[in-house]
N, C-alpha and C positions, 0 to 999 in steps of 0.2 A: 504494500500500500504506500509505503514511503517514498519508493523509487515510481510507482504511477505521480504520487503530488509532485515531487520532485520533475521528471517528465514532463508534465504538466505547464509548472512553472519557467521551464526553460524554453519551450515552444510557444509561451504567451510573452515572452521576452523579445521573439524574433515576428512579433504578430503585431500589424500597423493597422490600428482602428479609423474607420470614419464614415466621416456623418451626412445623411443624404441633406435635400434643400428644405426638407419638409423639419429637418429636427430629430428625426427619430434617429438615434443610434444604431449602429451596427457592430456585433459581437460573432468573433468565429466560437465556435465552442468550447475552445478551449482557452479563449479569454475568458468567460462565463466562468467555469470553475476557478478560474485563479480569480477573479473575483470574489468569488465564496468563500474561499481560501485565505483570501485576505480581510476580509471584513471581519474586524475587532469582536463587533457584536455580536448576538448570540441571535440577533434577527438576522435575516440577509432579505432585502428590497431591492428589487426592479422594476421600471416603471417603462414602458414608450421604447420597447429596443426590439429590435429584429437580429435574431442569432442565425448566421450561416455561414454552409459550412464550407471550409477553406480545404483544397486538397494538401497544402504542403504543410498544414498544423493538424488536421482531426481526421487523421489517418483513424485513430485509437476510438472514434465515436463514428467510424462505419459501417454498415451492417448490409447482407443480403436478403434477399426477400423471395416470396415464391407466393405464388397468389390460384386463389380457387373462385373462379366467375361462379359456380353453382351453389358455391355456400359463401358469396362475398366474405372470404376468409382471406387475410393476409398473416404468413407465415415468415417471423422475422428470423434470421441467423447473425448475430451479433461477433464481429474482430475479436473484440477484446474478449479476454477469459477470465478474467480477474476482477472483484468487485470495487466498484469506489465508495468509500463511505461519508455520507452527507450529514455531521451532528448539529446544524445550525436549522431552525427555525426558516423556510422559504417561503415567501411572499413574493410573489412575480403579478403583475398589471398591465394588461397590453405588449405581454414578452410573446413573439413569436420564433419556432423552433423549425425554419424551413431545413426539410429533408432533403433535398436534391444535392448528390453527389455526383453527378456530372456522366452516369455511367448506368446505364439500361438495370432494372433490379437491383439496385444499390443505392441504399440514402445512409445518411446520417441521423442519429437522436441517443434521448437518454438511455443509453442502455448498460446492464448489469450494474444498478446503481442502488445501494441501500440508505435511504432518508429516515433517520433516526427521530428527527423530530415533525412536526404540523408542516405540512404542505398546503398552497394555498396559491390556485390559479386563478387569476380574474380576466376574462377577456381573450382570451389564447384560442384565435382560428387554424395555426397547425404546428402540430406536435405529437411527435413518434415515440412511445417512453415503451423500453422490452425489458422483460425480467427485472426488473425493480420490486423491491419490496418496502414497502412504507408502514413504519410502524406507529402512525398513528392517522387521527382523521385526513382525508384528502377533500380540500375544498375546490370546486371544481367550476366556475357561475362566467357568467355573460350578462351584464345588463345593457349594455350597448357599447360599439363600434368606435374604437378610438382610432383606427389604423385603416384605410382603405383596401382594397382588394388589389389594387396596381402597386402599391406600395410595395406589398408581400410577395406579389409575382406576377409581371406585367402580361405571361403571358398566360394569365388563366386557369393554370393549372389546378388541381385537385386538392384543395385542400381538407385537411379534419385531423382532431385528435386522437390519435392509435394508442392503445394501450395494449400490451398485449405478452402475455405468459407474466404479469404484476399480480403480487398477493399486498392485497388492503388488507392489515390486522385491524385496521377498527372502519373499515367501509368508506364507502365515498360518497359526499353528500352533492349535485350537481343542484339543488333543490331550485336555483334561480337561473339557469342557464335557459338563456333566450326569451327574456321577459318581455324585452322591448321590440315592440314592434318592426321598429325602423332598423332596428340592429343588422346586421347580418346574419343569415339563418345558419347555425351551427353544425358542424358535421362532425359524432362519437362514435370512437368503434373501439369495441372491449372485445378481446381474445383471448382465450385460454387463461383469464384471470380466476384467482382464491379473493373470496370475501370474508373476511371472519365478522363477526356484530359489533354494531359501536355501544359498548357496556351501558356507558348512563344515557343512551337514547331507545335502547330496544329495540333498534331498527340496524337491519344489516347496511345495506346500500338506498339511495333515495337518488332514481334518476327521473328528474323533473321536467322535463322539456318544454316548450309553449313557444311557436313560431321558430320551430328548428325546421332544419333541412335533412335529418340523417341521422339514426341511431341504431347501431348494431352493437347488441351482445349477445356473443356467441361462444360455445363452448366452456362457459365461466362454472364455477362450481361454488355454492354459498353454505358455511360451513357454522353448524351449530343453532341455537331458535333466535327467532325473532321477527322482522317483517324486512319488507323487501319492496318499496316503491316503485313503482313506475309511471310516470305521469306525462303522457305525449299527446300534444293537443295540439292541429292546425298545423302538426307537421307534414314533411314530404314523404317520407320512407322509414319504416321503421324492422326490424326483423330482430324477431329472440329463437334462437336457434341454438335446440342441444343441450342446453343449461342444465341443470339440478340443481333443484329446491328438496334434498329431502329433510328438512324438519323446520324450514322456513314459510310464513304463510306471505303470499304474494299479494298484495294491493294495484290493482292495475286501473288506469283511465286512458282509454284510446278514442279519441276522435283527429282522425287522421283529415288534414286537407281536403277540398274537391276537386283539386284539381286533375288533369289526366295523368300525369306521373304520380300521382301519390299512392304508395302502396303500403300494406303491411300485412306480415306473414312471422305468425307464430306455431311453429312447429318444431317436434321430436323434443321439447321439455319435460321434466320430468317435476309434476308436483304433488306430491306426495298429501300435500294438507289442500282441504278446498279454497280455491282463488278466489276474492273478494274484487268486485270486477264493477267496473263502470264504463260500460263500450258502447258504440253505436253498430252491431255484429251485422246490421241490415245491410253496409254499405257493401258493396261487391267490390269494393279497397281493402277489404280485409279476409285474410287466410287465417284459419283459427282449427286446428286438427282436437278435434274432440278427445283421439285416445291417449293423449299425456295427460288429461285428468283423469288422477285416481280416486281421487273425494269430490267429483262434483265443482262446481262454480256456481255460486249466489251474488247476490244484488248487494255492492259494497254498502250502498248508503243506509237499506233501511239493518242490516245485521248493525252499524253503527247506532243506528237510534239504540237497540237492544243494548246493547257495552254502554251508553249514556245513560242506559235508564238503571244501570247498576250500584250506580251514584258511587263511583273510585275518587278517596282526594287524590292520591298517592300516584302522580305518573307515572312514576315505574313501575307499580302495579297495573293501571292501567293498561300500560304498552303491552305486559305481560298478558293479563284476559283480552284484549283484543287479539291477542296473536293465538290463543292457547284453540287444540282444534276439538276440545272439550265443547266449548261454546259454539263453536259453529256446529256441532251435533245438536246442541240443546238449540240453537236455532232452527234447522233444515226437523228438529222433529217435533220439535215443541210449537214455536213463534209461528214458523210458516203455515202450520197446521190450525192453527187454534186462533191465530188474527187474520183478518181476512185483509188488511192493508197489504202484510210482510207475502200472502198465500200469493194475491194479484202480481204483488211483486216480480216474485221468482217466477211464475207462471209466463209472466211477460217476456222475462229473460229467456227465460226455455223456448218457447213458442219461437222467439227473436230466431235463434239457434235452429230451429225446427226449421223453420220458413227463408234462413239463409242456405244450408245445407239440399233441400229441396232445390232450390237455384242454383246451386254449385252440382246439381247430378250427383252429390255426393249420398246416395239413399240408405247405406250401412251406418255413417253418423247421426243421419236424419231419423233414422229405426231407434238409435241408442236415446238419443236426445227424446224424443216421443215418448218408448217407456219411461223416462225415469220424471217427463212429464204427466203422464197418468197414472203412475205409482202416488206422485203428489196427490193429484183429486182422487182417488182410493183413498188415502190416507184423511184428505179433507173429510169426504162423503162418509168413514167410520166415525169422524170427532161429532159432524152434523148430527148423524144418528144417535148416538151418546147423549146431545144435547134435546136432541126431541124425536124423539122414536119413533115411528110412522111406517106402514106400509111403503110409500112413495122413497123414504132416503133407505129404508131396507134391500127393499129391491134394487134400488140404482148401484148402491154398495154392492153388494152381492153379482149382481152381475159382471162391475168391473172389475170382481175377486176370479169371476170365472173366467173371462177373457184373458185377464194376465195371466191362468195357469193353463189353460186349453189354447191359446193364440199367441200369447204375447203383445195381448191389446190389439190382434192380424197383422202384428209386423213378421211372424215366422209362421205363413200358413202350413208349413213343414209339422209342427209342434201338434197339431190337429190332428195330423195322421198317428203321429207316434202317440200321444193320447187314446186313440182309439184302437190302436192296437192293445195296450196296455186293458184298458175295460177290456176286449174281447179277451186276452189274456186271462185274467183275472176271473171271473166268469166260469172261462174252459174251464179253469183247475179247479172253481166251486160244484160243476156238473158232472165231473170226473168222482166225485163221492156220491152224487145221486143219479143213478144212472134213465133214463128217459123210458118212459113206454115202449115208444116202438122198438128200443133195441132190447127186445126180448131176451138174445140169450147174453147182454152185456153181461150183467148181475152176476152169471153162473159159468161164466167163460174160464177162468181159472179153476173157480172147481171140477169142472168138466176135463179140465187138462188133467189136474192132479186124477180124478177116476179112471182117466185113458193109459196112463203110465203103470200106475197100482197092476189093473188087468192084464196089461202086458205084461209084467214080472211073476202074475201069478199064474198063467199060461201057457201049456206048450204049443199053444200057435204061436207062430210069427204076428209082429208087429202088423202085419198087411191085412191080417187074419181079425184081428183088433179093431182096424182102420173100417174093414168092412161091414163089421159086424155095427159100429158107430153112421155106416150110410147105410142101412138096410132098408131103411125107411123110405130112401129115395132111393135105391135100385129098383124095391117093390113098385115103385110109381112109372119105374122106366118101363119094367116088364110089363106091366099092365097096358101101359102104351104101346107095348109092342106085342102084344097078343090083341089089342086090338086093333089094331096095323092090320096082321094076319088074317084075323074074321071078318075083317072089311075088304077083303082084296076082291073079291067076285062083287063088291053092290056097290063101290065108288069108282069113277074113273081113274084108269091108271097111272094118271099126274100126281095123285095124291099118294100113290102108296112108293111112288120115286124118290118122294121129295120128302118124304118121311123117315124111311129106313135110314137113309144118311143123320137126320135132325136124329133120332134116336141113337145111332155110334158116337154122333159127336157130344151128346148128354154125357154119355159115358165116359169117353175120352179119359176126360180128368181123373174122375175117380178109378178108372185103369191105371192109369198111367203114375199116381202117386203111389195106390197099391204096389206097381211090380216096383219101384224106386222103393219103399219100404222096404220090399221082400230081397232086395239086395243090397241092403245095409243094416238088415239087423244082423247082432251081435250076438245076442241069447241061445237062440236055436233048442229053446227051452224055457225052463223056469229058471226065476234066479236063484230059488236051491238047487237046481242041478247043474250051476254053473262050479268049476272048481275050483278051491282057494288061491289057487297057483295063480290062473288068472282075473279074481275080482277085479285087485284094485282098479287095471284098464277098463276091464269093462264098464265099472261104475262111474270112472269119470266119463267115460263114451255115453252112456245111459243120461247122467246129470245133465251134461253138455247139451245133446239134443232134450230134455226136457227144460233146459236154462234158455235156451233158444225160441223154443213155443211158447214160453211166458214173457218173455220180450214181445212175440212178436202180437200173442192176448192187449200187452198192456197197451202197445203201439193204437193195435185197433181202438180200445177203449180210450186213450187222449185224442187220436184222432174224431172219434164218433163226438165227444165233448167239443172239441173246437169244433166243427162243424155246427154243434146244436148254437154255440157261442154266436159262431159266424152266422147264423143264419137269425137267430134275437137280434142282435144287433143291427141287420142291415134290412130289414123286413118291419112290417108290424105287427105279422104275427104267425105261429108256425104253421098253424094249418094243422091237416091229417094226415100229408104227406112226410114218410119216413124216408129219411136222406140217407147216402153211404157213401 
């Protein structure tokens, strides 16, 4: 550090300042520190000076850059590697910090600088500050225009304040920047900066704007509770991009310019506590991605009347219940519910969101934003009821209890179907215990198996022998159809007794054909006592196996027979006399 001030002081040695016609001074930058450097005081003041940069002294205050159009991200790489450290008190007024070093993606500014004490910038249209760490408040304001725009740089070029990879330990307060009308409209851009809270204000960051031209913070991270300003009104562009707020509550007011460049786009933030918000979200100037709220967003003013009516002396208690996200539950479940001012309120804001997103084609936000708009009036429509019970708010309630769980208020006609699978579901399994009339031998189907098996084991017929004996009843009907087939061959025409004898084999068929398939797969070739011990064990699991199999395929029929009786209640009005299979 010694040999940097030293450095310093010998290259502001060989460094010839001077002064344009207007008055304002001219500083390379590394006159600037040796001015620091020297002043006695524990304040240091600047007033009316334009700092720029010289190539043959601020080599050491160069930096390269690399720049992203799709996330207006500028990405600084600073010369120096070594930190400088700033113990004096900074007060700078109308000090501008022109960047241009002379060479395509490379300027000059404050970079790798640590300011031990209050910083305090008034008036400053450009300045590049990287990796700085300020350890204490940063005052940041504009009330009006001391320095013209040709002064700074005749030919127009781009200016604004960069900040960027800088950690605030006690936040930055902007609160008055761009008050004045006639000022020049301001242009901030915060990158990759740490915010930690300003202790005896409760508030992390308060970036304030009004008749700015340009604010971007992006990729910043705000570290530990409290609040978090943002206040941009009649500006031109404004973009919060990437950020994290997790245990910070956000305060926002956007009314952004009418003019045709004026834009703003807040997306991929992360807010953890619900935003307290004052927006005009109708304007088609504004991009607002729904899914970086995790808590929702409510109506800043009237959740303020609530915190006012708590009656806090104590301001830093105060700061604390307005921020705490206790309160804003006890708002979104209590106040919105139960006052109809605070209920109109948020309603308005939702609907705002509903009826922006519908115009943006955006229909997955617009579904999000809707329910959690009618989950409100449910919630309204149970307190009404509570309060005066009625057929009329019964029903109304009740119904929008069933919609949110059969539809999702018709934003997911999907939800309907799976619904009613579930009833039909549900249903099957209750009819699967009472089995229905027409399916006669449901009830007796598994005891019928178990009597078929028993018989076989205690029999020296074969399984097929079994089988036949259990369709006897229906061979008896074959044959009788086919004896009287027979006795009709001489007194009907002989189309009829053609086309018959085939319909008679093919009755049979089946019950042929699983007899002879039985008759060559059984195992027994007897009873199960005269099976011999040598080969039970096989056998018995051969035997279990195909009766484990028949009773699968019993129970198959019997849940199938139930979902059917299910399917067909449910989609009819009623079953009739006809028996289904």
């Amino acid at each position: 550090m010694k040999r940097l001030i030293l450095l310093l002081s010998i290259l502001f040695s060989v460094t010839v300042s001077f002064a344009k016609k207007t008055g304002y001074k001219k500083y390379s930058y590394t006159e600037f520190f040796h001015l620091i450097a020297q002043e006695k005081d524990s304040v240091f003041r600047l007033k009316n000076v334009i700092i720029k940069y010289n190539a043959k002294t601020d080599s050491l205050f160069r930096y390269s850059s690399t720049h992203s159009a799709a996330a207006f991200e500028m990405v600084i790489h600073p010369v120096r590697k070594d930190t400088l450290n700033i113990y004096k008190e900074i007060i700078l007024n109308n000090v501008q910090f022109l960047n241009e070093a002379g060479e395509k993606r490379a300027g000059a500014g404050l970079c790798l600088i640590h300011f031990h004490n209050k910083v305090t910038i008034k008036n400053t249209l450009e300045m590049t500050v990287d990796e700085c760490v300020f350890d204490s408040l940063v005052q940041n304001s504009n009330d009006k225009t001391l320095v013209s725009p040709t002064e700074i740089d005749s030919s127009g070029n781009y200016r604004a304040n960069v900040f960027s990879s800088c950690i605030f330990k006690k936040g930055i307060d902007c609160s008055s920047l761009g008050s004045d009308e006639k000022a020049i409209r301001a242009q901030e851009a915060y990158y990759h900066c740490t915010f930690y809270p300003v202790n005896n204000y409760g508030y992390h960051s308060s970036f304030m704007f009004t008749h700015s031209e340009f604010l971007t913070i992006d990729n910043c991270k705000f570290v530990g509770k409290g609040r978090v300003f943002i206040f941009f009104v009649d500006g031109d562009f404004f973009y919060l991009h990437n950020n994290s707020f997790p245990e910070q509550t956000l305060q926002i007011r956007l009314y952004p310019r009418g003019n045709i460049g004026a834009y703003t786009n807040i997306t991929g933030n992360l807010f953890q506590n619900t935003v307290l918000a004052d927006i005009d979200i109708n304007s088609d100037k504004i991009g607002f991605d729904w899914n970086q709220l995790h808590r929702g967003i409510i109506d800043n003013m009237q959740y303020a009347i609530m915190i006012n009516s708590m009656d806090i002396d104590d301001d830093n208690q105060f700061d604390e219940e307005f921020a705490a996200q206790k309160n804003m539950d006890l708002y979104l479940n209590k106040y919105c519910i139960e006052n109809a001012a605070d209920f109109r309120s948020e309603s308005k804001l939702l609907g705002q969101f509903h009826r922006k997103y519908i115009n943006d084609e955006d229909i997955e936000s617009a579904n999000k934003v809707y329910i959690k708009l009618k989950n409100l009036q449910t919630s309204r429509l149970a307190y009404l009821y509570s309060r005066n019970p009625n057929f009329k708010t019964f029903f109304t309630w009740k119904i929008n209890q069933f919609l949110k769980i059969f539809s999702a208020y018709g934003t997911q006609p999907a939800r309907a179907i799976i619904f009613s699978l579930y009833v039909i579901l549900i249903f099957a399994f209750i009819y699967l215990f009472f089995p229905n009339s027409w399916d006669s031998h449901g009830k007796h189907r598994i005891i019928h198996r178990y009597t078929f098996f028993m018989k076989y084991l205690n029999r020296r017929q074969g399984i097929h022998e079994v089988y036949l004996e259990d369709k006897q009843s229906d061979l008896l009907a074959y044959e009788e159809f086919k004896r009287f087939i027979e006795g009709s061959s001489k007194k009907v025409p002989q189309f009829f007794i053609a086309t018959a004898l085939p319909l008679y084999k093919w009755a049979l068929s089946g019950t042929r054909f699983t007899a002879t398939v039985l008759s060559k797969v059984d195992v027994l070739k007897g009873t199960w006592q005269d099976v011999p011990p040598g080969s039970r064990w096989w056998k018995m699991i051969l035997v279990i196996g195909a009766f484990s199999i028949a009773i699968v395929y019993d129970l198959m029929v019997k849940i199938l027979n139930a979902l059917m009786l299910s399917i067909n209640t449910f989609t009819t009005l009623g079953f009739g006399e006809i028996p289904m299979k």
